[in-house]
C-alpha positions in Angstrom: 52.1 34.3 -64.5 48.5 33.2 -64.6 48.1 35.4 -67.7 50.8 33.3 -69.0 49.4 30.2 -68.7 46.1 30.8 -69.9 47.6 32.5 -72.7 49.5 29.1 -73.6 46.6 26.7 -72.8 44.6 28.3 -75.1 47.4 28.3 -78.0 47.7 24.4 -76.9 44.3 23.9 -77.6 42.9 26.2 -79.7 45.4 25.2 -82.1 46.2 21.2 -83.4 49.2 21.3 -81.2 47.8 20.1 -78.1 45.2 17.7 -79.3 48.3 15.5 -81.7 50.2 15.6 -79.0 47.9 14.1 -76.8 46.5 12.0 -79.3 50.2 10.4 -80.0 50.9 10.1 -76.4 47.9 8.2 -75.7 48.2 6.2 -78.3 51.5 5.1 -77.8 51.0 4.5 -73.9 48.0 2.4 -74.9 49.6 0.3 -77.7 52.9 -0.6 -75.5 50.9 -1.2 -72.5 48.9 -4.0 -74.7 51.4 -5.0 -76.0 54.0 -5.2 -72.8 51.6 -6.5 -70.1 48.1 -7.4 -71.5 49.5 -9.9 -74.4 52.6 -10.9 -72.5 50.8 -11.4 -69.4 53.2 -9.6 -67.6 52.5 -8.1 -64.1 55.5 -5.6 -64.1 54.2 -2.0 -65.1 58.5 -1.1 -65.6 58.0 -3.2 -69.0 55.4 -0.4 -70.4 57.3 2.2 -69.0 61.0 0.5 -70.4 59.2 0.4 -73.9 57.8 3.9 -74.3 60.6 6.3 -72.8 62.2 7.0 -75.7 59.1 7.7 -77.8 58.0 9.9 -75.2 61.0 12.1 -75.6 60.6 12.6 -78.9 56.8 13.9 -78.3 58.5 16.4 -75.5 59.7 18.8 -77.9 56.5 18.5 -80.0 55.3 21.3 -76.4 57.7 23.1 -76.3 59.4 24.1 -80.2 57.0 27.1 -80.0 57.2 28.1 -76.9 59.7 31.3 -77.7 60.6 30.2 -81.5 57.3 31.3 -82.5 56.7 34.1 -80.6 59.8 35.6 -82.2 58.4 34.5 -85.7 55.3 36.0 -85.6 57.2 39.2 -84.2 54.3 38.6 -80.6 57.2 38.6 -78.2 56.8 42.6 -78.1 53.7 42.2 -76.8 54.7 39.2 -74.3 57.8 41.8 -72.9 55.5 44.4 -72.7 53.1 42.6 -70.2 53.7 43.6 -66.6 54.9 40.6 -65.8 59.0 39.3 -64.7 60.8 37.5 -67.0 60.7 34.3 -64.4 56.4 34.5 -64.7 56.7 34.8 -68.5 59.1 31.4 -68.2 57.1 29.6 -65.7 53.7 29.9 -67.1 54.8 28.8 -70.1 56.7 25.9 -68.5 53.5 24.6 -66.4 51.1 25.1 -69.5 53.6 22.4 -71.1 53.8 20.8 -68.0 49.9 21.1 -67.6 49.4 19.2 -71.2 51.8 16.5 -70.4 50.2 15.6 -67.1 46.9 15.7 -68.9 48.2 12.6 -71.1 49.6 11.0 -68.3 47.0 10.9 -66.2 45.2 8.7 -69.1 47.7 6.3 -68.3 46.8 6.1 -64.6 44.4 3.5 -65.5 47.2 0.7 -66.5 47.9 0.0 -63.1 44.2 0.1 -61.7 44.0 -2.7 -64.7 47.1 -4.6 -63.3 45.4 -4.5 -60.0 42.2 -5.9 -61.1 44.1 -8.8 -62.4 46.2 -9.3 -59.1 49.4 -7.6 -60.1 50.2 -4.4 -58.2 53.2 -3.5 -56.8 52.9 -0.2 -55.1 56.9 1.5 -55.0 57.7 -0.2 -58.1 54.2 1.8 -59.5 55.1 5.1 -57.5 59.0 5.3 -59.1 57.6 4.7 -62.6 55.4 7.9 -62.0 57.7 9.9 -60.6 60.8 9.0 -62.7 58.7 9.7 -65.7 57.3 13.1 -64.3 60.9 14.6 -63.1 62.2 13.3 -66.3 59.6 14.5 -68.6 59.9 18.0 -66.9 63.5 18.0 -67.2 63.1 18.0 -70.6 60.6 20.2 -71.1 62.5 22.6 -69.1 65.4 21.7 -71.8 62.7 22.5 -75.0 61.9 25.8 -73.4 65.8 27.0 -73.0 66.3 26.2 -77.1 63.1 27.6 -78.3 64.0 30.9 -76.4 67.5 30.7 -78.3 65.7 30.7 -81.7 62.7 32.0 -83.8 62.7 28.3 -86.0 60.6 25.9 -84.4 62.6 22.8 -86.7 66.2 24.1 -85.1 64.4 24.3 -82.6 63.4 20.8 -81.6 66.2 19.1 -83.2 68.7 21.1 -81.1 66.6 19.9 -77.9 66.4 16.1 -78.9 70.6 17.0 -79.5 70.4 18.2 -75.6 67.7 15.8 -74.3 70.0 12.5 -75.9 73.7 13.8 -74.8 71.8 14.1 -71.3 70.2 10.6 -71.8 72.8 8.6 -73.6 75.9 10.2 -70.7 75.6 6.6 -69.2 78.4 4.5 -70.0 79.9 7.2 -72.2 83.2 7.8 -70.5 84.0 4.0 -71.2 84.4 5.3 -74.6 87.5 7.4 -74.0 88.6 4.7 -71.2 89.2 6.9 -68.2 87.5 5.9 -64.8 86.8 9.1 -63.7 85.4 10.2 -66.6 83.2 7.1 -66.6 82.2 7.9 -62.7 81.1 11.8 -64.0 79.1 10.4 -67.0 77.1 7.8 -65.0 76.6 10.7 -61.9 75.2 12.7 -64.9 73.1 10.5 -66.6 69.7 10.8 -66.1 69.4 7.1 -67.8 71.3 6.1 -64.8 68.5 8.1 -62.4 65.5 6.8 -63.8 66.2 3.3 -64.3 66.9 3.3 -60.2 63.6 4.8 -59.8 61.6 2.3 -62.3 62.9 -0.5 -60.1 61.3 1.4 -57.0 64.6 2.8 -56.1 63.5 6.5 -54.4 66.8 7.7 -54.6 67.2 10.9 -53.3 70.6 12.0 -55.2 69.4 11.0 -58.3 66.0 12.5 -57.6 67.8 15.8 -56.8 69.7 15.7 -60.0 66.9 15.6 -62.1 65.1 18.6 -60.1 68.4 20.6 -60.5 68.7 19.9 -64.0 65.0 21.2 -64.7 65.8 24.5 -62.6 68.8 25.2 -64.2 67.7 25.3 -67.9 64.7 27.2 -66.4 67.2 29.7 -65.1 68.6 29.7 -68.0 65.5 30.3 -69.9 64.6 33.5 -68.1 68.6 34.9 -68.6 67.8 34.1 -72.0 64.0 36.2 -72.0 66.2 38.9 -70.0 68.7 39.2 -72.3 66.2 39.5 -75.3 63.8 42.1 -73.3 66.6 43.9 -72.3 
């Protein structure tokens, strides 16, 4: 698995891929928490975190398009399958190297609330569920990326398949209202990871929802690796 990684950290950064990505990601962070907080005056790090969560899950797919898609284009994946190494390593290095590069960017952001604290405004759970909603959330979905890419050799259908994924996921919240049925509506908002990470941005640690978001990342990582086995096999 370690070969794994390093493989994929080097491709991140030995290649454009990791440095726009991280480049974007910063800049958004920065730009919204100026413009959320520092202008506004506002000592509620959930308005930065409110504004950017959408434009970060666009950028999640930007990790992880290539993480099979182009292995199978450039006809690599032989040499991948031929490592001695399980199909569950092959998927979880991978999966932390995009992991790894996200953190990386996030960790930038780690300085918005030492700022808010300088200027008297901390509040520590509401801080600590921002983090850790983003985090599960964010790996969720890069968990989703990884499943799609291993489905395909386009890196396009690729990414626009996970966003399809990633939004249905996302946008479950209030849907079953749509077809009127109360049940339906209680499923949807169980679902949701909206639902989830909006309770944990208002310092909610709730460990359902918290749960959900875990199981949702391990089952598209499980479904990964059945997809990796079924194309080594």
């Amino acid at each position: 698995m370690r070969a794994v990684y390093e493989k994929e950290m080097r491709q991140y950064f030995h290649s454009v891929i990791g440095y726009v990505f991280l480049a974007i990601f910063v800049f958004i962070n920065a730009y919204y928490f100026l413009l959320q907080n520092l202008m506004s005056r506002s000592g509620d790090i959930t308005d930065y975190f409110q504004s950017t969560i959408t434009l970060m899950m666009f950028l999640m797919p930007m990790l992880t398009m290539r993480s099979f898609s182009e292995e199978k284009k450039q006809r690599t994946e032989i040499l991948l399958y031929t490592m001695p190494v399980r199909e569950i390593q092959v998927v979880l290095g991978k999966f932390l190297a995009a992991e790894s590069v996200f953190l990386i960017g996030l960790a930038v952001t780690l300085a918005f609330p030492v700022i808010l604290a300088v200027c008297g405004s901390f509040q520590l759970w509401i801080t600590v569920g921002n983090y850790l909603g983003i985090v599960l959330l964010m790996s969720a979905f890069i968990a989703i990326g990884m499943f799609v890419s291993a489905l395909t050799e386009n890196q396009i259908v690729s990414a626009v398949l996970s966003y399809v994924v990633i939004f249905a996921l996302w946008y479950s919240y209030g849907l079953g209202s749509t077809i009127q049925d109360q049940t339906a509506l209680e499923l949807f908002n169980r679902v949701s990871m909206m639902g989830v990470y909006h309770d944990l941005i208002m310092g909610v640690l709730d460990p359902a929802g918290i749960l959900l978001e875990i199981t949702v990342t391990f089952i598209f990582l499980f479904l990964t690796v059945v997809a990796v086995r079924g194309k080594r096999g």
